[in-house]
C-alpha positions as CSV (number, residue, x, y, z in Angstrom):
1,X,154.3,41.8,75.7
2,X,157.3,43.5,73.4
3,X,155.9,45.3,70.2
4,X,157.9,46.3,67.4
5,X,157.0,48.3,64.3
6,X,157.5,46.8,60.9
7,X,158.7,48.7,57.4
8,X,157.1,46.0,55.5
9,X,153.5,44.6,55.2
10,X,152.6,41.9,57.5
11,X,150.1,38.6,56.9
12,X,149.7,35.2,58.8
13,X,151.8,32.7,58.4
14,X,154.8,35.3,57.4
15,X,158.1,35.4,59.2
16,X,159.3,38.7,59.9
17,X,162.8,39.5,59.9
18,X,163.9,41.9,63.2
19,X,166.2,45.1,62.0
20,X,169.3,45.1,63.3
21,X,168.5,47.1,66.7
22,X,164.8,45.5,67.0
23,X,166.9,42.0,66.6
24,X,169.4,43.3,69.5
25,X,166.6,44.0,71.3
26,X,164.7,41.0,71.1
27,X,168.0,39.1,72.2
28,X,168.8,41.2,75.8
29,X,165.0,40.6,76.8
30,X,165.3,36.8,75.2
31,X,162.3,36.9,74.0
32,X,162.4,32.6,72.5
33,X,159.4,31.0,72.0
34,X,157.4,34.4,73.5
35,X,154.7,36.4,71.8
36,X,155.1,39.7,70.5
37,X,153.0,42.1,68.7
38,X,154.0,43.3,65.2
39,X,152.3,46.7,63.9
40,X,152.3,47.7,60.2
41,X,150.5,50.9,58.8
42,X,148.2,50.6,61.9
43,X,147.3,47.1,61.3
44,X,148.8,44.7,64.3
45,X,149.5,40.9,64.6
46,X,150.6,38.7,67.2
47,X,153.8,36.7,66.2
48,X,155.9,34.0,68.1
49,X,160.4,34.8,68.4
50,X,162.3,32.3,67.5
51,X,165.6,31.9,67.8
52,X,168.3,30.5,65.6
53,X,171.5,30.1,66.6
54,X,172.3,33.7,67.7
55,X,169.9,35.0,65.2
56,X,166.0,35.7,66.0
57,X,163.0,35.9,63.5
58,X,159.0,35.6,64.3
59,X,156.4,34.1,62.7
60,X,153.5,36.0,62.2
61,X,150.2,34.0,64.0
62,X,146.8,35.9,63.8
63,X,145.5,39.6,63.8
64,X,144.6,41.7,66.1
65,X,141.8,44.1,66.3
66,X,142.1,46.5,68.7
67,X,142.9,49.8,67.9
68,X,145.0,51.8,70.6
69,X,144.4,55.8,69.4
70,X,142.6,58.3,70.4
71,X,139.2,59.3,68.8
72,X,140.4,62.4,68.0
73,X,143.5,63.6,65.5
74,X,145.5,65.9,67.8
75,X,148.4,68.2,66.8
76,X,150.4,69.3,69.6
77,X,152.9,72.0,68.4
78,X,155.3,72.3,71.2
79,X,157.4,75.6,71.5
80,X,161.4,74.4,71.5
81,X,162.8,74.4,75.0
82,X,166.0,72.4,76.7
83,X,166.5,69.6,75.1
84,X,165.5,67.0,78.3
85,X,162.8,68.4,78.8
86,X,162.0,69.1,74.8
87,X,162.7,64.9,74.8
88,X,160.5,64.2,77.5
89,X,157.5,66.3,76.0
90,X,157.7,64.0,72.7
91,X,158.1,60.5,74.6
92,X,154.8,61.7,77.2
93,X,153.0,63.4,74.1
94,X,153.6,59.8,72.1
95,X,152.4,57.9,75.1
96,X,149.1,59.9,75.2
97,X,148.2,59.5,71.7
98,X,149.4,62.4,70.0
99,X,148.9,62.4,65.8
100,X,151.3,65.0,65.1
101,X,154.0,66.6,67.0
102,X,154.7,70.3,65.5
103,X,157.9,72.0,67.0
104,X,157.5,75.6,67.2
105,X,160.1,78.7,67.9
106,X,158.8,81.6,68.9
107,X,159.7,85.2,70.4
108,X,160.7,83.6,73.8
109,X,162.3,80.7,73.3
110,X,165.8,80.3,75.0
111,X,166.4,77.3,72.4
112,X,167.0,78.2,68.1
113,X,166.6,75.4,66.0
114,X,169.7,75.4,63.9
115,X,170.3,74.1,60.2
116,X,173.1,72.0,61.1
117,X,172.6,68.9,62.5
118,X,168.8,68.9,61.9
119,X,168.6,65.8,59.9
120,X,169.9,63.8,62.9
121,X,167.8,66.0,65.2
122,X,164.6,64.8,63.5
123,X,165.9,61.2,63.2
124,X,166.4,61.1,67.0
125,X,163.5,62.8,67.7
126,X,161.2,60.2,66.1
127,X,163.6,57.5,67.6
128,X,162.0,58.7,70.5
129,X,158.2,58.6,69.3
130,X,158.7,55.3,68.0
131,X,160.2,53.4,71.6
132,X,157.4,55.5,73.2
133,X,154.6,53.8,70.7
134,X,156.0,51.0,70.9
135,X,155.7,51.0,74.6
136,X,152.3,51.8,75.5
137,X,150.9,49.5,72.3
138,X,150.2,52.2,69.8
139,X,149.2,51.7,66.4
140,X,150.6,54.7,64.6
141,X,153.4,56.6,65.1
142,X,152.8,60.3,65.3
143,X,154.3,62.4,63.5
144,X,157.4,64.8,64.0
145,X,158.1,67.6,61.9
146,X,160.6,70.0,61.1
147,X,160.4,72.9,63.5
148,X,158.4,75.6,62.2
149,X,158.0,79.6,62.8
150,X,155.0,81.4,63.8
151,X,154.0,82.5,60.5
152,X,153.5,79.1,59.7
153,X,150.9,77.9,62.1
154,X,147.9,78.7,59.6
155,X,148.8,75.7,58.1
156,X,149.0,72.8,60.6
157,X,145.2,73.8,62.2
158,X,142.6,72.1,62.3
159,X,138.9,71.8,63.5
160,X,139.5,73.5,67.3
161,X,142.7,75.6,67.7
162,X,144.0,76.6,71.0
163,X,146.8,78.1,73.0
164,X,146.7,77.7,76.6
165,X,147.8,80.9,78.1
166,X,149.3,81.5,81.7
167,X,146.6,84.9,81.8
168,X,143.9,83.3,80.3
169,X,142.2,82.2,84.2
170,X,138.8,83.6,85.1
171,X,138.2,85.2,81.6
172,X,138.9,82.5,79.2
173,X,137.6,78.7,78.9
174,X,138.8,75.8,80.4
175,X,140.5,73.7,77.8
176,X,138.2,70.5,78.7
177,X,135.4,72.9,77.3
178,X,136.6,74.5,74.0
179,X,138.1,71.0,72.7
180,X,134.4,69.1,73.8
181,X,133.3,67.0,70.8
182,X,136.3,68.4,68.6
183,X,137.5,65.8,66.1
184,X,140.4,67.4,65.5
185,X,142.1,70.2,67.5
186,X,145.6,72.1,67.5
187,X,147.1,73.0,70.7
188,X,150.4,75.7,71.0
189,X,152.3,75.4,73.9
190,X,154.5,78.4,75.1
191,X,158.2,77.8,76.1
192,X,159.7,78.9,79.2
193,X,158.7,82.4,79.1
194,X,155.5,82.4,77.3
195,X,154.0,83.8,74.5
196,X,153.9,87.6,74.5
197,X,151.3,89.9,74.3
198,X,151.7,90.1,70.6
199,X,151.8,86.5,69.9
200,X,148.5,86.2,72.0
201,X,146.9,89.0,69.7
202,X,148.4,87.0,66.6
203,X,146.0,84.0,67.9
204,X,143.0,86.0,68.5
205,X,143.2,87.3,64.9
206,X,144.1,84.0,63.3
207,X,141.1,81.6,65.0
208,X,143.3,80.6,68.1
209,X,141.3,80.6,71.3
210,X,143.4,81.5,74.2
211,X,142.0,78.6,76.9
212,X,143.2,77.8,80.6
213,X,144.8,75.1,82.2
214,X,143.8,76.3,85.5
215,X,144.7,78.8,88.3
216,X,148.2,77.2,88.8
217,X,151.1,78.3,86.7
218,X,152.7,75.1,85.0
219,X,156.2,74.8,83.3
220,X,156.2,74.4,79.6
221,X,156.8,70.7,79.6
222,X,154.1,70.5,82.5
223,X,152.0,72.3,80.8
224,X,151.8,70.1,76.9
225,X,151.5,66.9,78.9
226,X,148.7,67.8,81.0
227,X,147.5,69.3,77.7
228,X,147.3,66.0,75.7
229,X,146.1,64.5,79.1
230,X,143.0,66.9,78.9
231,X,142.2,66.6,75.2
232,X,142.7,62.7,74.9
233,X,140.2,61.9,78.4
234,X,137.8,64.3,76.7
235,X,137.3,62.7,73.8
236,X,138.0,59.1,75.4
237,X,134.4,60.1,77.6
238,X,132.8,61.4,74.7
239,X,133.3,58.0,72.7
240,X,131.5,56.1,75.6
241,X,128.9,58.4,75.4
């Protein structure tokens, strides 16, 4: 089943009008007389495509309850790296339920975030959180900011702050541990090189535990997906408690 996600509110009995590229979309997969599933503001309904002539529109058919997030509000705040692998870090961290995707530059990044061009940088990147939602059934769209510097991370925390940290094995926690029962948590994620030794001491003095991943070494990309991975099964087990 195709899901697409509305600007406008939705009720039964509506038809809903496809923007342009949902509309192209809906015509390569020829989606006639299927059902879809049309989210608005986190509220979803199932709606039958019809077409007309080369045109499609869908009429909007009955609600649906389920709620496809995570029980807990989860900033990731990735730190800029090559842009492939940057893309692939916001499509996998939109898959796994992220709330809020926070780029980051810091000391070691090989990538700068440059003024030009941003606007269409952002657009693209939440192109790319919104086909990623879309896929796996979300109902909310996480969401991307502008990239920020280190000097501003005191104001995207929340209840658990962490920073997974290549050193951190044998005398730090395991992330599965410092994030158990958290309703809210803030990971940082390191670029290629890491975070230095005086980024690490900028956590420890601004309520950022330094956690592990484990006694393997992961890339940066590796790394904020097995993160998300970590936090959204941890709280996923504590809801069926």
């Amino acid at each position: 089943m195709q899901q697409y996600f509305s600007d406008v509110p939705l009720h039964t009995g509506d038809t809903y009008t496809f923007t342009r590229d949902q509309e192209h979309h809906v015509s390569v997969v020829r989606l006639n007389h299927e059902i879809i599933r049309l989210v608005y503001n986190g509220e979803a309904y199932f709606a039958e495509c019809i077409q007309e002539g080369k045109h499609y529109h869908a009429v909007v058919k009955e609600k649906d309850d389920r709620i496809n997030e995570l029980p807990v509000s989860l900033t990731l705040v990735p730190a800029l790296i090559r842009r492939e692998k940057f893309e692939l870090v916001l499509q996998k961290a939109a898959e796994m339920g992220v709330s809020r995707i926070v780029p980051l530059e810091s000391s070691r990044c090989v990538v700068h975030a440059k003024k030009e061009g941003r606007e269409k940088l952002l657009a693209r990147w939440h192109q790319i959180v919104t086909e990623a939602s879309a896929q796996c059934k979300r109902n909310f769209i996480p969401e991307v900011t502008d990239v920020i510097s280190f000097s501003d991370l005191n104001k995207v925390k929340s209840e658990v702050n962490c920073a997974p940290y290549e050193n951190a094995w044998g005398t730090s926690r395991f992330l599965s541990e410092a994030v158990q029962g958290a309703k809210s948590v803030t990971a940082v994620i390191g670029p290629e090189g890491g975070f230095s030794e005086e980024e690490m001491q900028w956590f420890k003095a601004n309520g950022y535990e330094a956690v592990t991943l484990g006694s393997r070494i992961l890339r940066a990309e590796t790394a904020a997906m097995y993160t998300c991975a970590v936090i959204g099964e941890t709280a996923e087990r504590n809801r069926k408690k």
